[in-house]
Biopython code that builds the backbone (N, CA, C, O; Angstrom):
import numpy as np
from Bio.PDB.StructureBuilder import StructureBuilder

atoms = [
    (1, "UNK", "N", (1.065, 2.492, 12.835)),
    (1, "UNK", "CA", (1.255, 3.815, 12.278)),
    (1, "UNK", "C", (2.671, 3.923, 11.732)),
    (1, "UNK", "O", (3.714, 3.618, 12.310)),
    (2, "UNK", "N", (2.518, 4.384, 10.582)),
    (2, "UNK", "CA", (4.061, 4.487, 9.807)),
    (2, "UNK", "C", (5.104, 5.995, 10.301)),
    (2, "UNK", "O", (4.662, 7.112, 10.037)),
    (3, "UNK", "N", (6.186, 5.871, 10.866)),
    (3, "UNK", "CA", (6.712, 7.055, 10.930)),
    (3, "UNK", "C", (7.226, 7.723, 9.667)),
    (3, "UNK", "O", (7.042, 7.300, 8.525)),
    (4, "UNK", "N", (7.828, 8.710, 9.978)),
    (4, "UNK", "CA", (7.779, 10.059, 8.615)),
    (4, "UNK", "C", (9.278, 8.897, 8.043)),
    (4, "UNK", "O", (9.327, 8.652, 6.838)),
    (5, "UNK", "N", (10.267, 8.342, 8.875)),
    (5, "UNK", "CA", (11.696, 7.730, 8.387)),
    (5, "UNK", "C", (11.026, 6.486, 7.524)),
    (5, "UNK", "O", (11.412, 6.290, 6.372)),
    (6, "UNK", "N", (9.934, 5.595, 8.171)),
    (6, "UNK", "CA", (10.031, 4.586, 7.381)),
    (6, "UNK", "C", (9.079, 4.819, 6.176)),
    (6, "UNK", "O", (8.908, 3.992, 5.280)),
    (7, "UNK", "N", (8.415, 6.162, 6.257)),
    (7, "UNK", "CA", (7.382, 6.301, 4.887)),
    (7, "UNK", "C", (8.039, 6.776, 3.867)),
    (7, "UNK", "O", (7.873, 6.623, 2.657)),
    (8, "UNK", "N", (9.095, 7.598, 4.705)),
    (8, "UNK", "CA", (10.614, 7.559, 3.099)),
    (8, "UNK", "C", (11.251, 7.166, 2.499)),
    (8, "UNK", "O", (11.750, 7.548, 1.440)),
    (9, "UNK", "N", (11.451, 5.457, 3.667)),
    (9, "UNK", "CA", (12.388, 4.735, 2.782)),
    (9, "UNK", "C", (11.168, 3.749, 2.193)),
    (9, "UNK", "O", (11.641, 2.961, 1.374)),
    (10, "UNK", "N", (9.971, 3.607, 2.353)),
    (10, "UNK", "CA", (9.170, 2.558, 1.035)),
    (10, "UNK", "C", (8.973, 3.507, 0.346)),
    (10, "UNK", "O", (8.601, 3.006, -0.715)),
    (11, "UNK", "N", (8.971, 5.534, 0.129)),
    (11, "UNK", "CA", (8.566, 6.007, -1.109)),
    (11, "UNK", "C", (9.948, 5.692, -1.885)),
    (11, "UNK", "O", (9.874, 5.426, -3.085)),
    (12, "UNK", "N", (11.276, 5.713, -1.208)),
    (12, "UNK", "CA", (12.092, 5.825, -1.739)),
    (12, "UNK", "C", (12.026, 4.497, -2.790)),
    (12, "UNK", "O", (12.261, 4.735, -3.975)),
    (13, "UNK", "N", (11.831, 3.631, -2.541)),
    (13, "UNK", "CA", (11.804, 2.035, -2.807)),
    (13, "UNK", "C", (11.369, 2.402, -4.306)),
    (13, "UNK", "O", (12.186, 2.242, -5.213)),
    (14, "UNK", "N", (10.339, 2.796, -4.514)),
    (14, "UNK", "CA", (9.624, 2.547, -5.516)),
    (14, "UNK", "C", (9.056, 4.062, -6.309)),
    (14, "UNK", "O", (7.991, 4.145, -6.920)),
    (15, "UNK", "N", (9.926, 5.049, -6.144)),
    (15, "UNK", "CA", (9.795, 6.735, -6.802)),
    (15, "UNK", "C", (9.865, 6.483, -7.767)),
    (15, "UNK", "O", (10.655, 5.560, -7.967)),
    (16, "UNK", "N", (9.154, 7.058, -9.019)),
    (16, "UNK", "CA", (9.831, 7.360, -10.449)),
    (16, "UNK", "C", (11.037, 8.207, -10.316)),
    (16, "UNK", "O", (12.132, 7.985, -10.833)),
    (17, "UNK", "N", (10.756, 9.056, -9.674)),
    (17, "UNK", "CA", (11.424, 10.717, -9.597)),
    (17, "UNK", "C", (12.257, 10.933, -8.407)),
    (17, "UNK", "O", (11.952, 10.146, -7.511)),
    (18, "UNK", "N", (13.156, 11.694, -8.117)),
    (18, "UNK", "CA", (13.624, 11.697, -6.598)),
    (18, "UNK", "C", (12.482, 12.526, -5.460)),
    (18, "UNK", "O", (12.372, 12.227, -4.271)),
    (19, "UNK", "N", (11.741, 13.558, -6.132)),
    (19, "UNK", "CA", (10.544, 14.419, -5.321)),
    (19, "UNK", "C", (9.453, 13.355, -5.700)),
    (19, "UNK", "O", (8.485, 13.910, -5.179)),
    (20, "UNK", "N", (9.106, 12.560, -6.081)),
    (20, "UNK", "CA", (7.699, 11.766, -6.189)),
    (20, "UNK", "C", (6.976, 10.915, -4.542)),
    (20, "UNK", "O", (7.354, 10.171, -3.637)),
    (21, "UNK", "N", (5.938, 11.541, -4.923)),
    (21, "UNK", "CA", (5.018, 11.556, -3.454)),
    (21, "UNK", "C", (3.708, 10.564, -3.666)),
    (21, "UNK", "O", (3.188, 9.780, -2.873)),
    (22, "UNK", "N", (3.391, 10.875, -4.956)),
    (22, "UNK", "CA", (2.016, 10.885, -5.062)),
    (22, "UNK", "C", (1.468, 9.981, -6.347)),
    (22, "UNK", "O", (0.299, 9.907, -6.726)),
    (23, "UNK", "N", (2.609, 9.324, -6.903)),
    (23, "UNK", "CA", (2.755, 8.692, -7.877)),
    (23, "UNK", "C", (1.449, 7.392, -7.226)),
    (23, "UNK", "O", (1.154, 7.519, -6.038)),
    (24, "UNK", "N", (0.722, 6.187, -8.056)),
    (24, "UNK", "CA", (0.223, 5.762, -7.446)),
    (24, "UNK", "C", (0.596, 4.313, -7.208)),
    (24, "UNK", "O", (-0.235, 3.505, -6.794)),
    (25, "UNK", "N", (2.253, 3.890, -7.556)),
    (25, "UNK", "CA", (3.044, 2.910, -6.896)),
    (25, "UNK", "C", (3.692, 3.604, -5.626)),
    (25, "UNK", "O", (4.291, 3.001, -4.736)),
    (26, "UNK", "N", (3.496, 4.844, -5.682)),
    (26, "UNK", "CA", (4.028, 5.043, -4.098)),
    (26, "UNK", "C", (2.900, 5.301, -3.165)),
    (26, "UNK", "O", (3.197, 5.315, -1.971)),
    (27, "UNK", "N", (1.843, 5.478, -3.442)),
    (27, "UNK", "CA", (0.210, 5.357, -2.683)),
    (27, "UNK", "C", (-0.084, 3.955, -2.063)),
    (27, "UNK", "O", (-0.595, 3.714, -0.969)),
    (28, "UNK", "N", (0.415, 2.976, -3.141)),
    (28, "UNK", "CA", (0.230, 1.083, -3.463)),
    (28, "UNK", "C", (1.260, 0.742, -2.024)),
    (28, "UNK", "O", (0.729, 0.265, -1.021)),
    (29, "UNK", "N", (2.611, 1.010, -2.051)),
    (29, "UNK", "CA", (3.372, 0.679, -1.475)),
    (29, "UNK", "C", (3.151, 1.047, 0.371)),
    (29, "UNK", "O", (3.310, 0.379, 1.393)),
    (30, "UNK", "N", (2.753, 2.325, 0.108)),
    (30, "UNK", "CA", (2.626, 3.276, 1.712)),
    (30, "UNK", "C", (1.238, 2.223, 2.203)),
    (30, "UNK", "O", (1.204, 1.336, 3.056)),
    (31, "UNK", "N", (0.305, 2.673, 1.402)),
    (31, "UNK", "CA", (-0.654, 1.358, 1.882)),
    (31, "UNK", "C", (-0.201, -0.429, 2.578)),
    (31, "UNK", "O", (-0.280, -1.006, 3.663)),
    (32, "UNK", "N", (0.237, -0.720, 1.302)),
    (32, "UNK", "CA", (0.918, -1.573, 1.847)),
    (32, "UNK", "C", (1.424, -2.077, 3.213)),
    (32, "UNK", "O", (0.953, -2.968, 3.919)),
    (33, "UNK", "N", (2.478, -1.305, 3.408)),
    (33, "UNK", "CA", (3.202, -0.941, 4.830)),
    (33, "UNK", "C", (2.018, -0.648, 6.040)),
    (33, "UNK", "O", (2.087, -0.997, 7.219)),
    (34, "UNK", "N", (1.041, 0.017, 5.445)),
    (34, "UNK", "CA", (0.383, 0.239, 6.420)),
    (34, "UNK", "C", (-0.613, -0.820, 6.815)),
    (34, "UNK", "O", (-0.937, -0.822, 8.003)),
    (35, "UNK", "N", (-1.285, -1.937, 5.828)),
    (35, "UNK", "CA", (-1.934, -2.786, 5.877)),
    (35, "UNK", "C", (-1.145, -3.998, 6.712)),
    (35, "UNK", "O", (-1.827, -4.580, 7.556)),
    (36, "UNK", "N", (-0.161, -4.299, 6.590)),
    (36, "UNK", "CA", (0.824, -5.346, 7.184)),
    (36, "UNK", "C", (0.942, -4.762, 8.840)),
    (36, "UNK", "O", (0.726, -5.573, 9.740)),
    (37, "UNK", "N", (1.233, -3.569, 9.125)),
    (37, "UNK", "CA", (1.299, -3.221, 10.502)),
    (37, "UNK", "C", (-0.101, -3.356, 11.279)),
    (37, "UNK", "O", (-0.228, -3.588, 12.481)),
    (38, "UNK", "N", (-0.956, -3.193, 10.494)),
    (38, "UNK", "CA", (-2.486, -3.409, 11.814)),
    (38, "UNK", "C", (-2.711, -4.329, 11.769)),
    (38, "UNK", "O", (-3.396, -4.789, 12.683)),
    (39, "UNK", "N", (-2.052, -5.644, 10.102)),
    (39, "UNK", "CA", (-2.290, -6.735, 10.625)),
    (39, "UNK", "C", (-2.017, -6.963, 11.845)),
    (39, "UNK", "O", (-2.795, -7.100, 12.790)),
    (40, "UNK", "N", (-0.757, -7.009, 11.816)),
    (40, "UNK", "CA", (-0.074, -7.084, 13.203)),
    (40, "UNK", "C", (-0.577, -6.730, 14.321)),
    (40, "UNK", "O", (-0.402, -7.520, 15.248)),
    (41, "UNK", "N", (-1.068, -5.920, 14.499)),
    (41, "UNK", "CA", (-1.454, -5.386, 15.346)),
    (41, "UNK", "C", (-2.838, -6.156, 15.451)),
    (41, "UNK", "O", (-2.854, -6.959, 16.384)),
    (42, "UNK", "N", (-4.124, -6.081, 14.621)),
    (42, "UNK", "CA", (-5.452, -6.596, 15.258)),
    (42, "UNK", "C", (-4.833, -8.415, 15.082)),
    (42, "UNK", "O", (-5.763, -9.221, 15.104)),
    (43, "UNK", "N", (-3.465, -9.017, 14.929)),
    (43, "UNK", "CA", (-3.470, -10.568, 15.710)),
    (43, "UNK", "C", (-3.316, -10.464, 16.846)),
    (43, "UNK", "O", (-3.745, -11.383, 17.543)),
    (44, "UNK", "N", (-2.685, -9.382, 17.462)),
    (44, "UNK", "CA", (-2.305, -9.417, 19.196)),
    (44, "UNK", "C", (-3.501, -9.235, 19.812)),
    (44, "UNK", "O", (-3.846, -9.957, 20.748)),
    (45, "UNK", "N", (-4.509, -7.910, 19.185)),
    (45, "UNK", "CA", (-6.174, -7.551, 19.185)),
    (45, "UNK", "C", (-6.880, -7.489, 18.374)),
    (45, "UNK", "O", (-7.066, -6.629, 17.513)),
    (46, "UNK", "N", (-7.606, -8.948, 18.708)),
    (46, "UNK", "CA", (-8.707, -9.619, 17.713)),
    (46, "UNK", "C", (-9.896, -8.832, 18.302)),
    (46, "UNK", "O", (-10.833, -9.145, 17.567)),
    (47, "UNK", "N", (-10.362, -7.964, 19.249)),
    (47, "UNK", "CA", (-11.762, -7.346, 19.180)),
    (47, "UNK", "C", (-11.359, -5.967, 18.679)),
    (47, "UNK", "O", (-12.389, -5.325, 18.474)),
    (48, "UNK", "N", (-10.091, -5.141, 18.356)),
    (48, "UNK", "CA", (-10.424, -4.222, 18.037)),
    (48, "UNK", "C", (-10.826, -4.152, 16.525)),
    (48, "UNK", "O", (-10.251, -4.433, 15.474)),
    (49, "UNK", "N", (-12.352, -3.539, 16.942)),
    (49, "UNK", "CA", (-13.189, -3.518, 15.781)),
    (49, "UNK", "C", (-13.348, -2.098, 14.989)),
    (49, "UNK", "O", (-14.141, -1.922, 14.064)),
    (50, "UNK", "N", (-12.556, -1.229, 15.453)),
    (50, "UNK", "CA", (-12.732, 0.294, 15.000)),
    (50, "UNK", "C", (-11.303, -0.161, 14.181)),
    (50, "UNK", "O", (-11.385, 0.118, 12.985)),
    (51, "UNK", "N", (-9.872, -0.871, 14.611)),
    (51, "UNK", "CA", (-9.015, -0.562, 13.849)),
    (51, "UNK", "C", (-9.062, -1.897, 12.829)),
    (51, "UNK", "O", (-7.998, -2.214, 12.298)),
    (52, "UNK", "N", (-9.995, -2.509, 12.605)),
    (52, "UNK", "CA", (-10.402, -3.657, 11.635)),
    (52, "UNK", "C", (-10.926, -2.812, 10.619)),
    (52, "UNK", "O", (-10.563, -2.912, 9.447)),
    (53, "UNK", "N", (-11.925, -1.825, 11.094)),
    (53, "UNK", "CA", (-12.905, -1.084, 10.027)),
    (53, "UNK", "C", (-11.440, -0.132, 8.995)),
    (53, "UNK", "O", (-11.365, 0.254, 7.828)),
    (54, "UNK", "N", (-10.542, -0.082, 10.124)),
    (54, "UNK", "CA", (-10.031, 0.879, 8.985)),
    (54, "UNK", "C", (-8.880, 0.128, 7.918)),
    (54, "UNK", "O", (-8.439, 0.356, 6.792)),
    (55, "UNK", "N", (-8.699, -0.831, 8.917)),
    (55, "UNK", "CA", (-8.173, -1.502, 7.671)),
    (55, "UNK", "C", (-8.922, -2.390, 6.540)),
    (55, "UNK", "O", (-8.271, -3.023, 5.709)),
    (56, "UNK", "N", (-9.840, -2.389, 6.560)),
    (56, "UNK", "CA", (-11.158, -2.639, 5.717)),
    (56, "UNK", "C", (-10.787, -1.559, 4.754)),
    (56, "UNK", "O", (-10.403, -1.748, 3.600)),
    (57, "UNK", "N", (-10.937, -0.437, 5.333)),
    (57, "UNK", "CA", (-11.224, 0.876, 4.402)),
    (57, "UNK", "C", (-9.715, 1.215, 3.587)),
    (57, "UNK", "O", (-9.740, 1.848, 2.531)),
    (58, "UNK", "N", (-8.164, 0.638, 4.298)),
    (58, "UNK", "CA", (-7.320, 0.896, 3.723)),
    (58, "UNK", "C", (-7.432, -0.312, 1.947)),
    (58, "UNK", "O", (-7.391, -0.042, 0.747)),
    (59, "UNK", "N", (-7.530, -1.170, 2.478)),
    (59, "UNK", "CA", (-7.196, -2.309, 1.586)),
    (59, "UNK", "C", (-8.331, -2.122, 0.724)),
    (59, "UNK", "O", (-8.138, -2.685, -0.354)),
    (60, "UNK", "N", (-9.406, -1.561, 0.794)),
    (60, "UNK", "CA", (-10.606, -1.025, -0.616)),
    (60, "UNK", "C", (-9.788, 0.256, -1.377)),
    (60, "UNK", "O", (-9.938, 0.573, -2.557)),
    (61, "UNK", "N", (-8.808, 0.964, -0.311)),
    (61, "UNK", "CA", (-8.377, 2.395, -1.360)),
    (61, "UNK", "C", (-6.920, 1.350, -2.366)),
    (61, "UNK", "O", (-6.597, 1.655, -3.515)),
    (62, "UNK", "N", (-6.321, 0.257, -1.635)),
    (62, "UNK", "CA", (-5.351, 0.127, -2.277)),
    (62, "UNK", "C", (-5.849, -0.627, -3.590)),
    (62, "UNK", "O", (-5.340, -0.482, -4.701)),
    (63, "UNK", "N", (-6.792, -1.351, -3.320)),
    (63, "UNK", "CA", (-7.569, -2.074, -4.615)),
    (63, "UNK", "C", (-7.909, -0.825, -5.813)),
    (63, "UNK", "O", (-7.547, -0.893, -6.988)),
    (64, "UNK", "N", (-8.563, 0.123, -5.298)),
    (64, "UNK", "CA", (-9.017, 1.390, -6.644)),
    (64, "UNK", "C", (-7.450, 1.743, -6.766)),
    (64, "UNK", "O", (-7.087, 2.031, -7.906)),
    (65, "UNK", "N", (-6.840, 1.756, -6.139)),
    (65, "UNK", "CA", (-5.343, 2.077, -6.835)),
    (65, "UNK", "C", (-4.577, 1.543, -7.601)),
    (65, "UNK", "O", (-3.800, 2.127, -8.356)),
    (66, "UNK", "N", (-4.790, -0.174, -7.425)),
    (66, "UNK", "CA", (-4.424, -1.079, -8.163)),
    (66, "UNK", "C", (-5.139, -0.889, -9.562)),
    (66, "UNK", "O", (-4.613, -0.640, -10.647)),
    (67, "UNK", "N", (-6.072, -1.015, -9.347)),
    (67, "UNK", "CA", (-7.519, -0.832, -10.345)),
    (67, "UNK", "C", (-6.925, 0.283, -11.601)),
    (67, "UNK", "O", (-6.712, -0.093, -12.754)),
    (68, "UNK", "N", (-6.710, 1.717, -11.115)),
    (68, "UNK", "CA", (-6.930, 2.085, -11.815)),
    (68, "UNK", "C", (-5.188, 2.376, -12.777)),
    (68, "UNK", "O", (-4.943, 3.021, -13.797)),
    (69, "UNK", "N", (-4.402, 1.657, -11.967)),
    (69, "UNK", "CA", (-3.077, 1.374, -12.726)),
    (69, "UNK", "C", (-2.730, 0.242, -13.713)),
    (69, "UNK", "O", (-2.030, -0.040, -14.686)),
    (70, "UNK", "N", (-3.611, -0.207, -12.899)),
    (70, "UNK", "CA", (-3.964, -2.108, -14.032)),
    (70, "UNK", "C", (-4.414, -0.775, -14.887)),
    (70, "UNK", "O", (-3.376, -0.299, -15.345)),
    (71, "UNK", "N", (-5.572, 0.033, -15.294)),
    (71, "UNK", "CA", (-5.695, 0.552, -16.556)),
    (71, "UNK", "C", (-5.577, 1.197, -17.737)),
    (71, "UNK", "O", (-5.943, 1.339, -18.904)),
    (72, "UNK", "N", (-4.733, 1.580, -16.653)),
    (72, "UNK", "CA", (-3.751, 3.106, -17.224)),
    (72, "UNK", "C", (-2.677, 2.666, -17.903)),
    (72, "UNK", "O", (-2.307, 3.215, -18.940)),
    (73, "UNK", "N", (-2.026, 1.545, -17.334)),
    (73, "UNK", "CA", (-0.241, 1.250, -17.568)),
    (73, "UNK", "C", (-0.114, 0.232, -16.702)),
    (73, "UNK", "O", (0.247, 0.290, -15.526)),
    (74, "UNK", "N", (-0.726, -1.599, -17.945)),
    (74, "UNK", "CA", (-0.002, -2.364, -17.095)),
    (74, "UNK", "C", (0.791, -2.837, -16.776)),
    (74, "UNK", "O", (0.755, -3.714, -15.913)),
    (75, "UNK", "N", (1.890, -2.406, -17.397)),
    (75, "UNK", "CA", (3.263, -3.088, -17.012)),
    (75, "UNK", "C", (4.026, -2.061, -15.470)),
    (75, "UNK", "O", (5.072, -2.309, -14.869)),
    (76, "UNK", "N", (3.501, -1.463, -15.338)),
    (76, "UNK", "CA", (3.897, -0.519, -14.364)),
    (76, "UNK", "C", (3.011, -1.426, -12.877)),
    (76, "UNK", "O", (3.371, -1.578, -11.710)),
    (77, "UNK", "N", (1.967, -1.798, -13.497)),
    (77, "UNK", "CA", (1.126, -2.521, -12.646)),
    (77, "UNK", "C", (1.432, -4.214, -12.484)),
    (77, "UNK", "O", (0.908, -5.035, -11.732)),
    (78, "UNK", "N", (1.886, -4.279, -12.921)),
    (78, "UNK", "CA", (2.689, -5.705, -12.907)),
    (78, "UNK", "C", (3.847, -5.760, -12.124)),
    (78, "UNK", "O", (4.026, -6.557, -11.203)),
    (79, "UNK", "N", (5.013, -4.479, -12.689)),
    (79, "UNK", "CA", (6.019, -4.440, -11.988)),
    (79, "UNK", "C", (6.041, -4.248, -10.438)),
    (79, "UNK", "O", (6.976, -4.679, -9.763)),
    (80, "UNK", "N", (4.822, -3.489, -9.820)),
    (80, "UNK", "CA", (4.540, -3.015, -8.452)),
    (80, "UNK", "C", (3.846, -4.411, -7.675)),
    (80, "UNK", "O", (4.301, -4.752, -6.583)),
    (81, "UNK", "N", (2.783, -5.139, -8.280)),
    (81, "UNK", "CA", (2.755, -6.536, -7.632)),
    (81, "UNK", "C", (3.377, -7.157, -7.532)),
    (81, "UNK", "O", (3.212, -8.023, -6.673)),
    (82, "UNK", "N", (4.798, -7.147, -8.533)),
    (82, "UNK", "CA", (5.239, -8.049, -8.443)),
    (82, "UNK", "C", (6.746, -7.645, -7.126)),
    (82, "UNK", "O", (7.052, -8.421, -6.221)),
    (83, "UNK", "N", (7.265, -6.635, -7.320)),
    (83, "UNK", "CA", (7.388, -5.998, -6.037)),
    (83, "UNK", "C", (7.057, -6.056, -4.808)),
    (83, "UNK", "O", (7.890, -6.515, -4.026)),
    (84, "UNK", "N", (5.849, -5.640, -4.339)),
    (84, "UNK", "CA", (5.297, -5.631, -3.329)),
    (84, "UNK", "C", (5.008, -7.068, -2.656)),
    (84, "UNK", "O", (4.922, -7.417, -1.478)),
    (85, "UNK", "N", (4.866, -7.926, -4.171)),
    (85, "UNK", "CA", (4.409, -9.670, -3.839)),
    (85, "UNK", "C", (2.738, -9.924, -3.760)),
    (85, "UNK", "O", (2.178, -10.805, -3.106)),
    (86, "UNK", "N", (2.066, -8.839, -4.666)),
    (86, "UNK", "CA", (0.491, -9.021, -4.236)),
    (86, "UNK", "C", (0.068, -9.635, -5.352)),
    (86, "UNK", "O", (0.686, -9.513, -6.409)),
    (87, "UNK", "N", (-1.586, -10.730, -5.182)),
    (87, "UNK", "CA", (-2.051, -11.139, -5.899)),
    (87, "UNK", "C", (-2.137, -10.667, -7.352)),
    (87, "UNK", "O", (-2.779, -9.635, -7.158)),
    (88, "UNK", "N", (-1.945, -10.705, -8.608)),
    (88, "UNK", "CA", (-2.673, -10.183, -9.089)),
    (88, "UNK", "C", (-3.981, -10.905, -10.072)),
    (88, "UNK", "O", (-4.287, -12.071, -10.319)),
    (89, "UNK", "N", (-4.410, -9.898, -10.371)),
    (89, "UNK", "CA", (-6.232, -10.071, -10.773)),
    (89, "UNK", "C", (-6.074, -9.505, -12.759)),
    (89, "UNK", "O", (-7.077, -9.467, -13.472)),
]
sb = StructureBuilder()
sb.init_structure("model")
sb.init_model(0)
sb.init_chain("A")
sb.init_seg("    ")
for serial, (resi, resn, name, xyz) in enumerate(atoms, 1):
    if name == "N":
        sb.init_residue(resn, " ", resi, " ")
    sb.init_atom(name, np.array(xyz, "f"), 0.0, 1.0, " ", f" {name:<3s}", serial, name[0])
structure = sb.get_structure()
């Protein structure tokens, strides 16, 4: 679980704006952060299967996010993989 300090400093990382929340390189990024911590977490617990499902469910929202920035504006979508360090497609 991300606290409110460290979800400010990855929006901060990557804001257009100094108030930007909701931008969807700062959706990409918060995900992010959040996908890497349950890794962590389901290697210590390999049966928890409720917090597998949700990281299932995180890493499908960060893909439609990717998705729909790859379409919109890809160089914005380039710049954030290449940032973050994720595959791209």
């Amino acid at each position: 679980m991300l606290t409110k300090l460290k979800k400010q400093r990855v929006m901060k990382e990557v804001a257009i704006h100094p108030k930007d929340t909701g931008s969807p390189e700062v959706q990409i990024s918060i995900l992010t952060k959040q996908i890497d911590e349950l890794s962590k977490h389901l290697k210590k617990h390999a049966k928890d299967n409720h917090s597998r499902r949700g990281l299932l469910s995180m890493v499908a929202n960060r893909q439609t996010h990717l998705k729909y920035l790859k379409k919109k504006n890809p160089k914005r979508y380039m710049a954030i993989t290449k940032k973050l360090e994720l595959k791209q497609k």
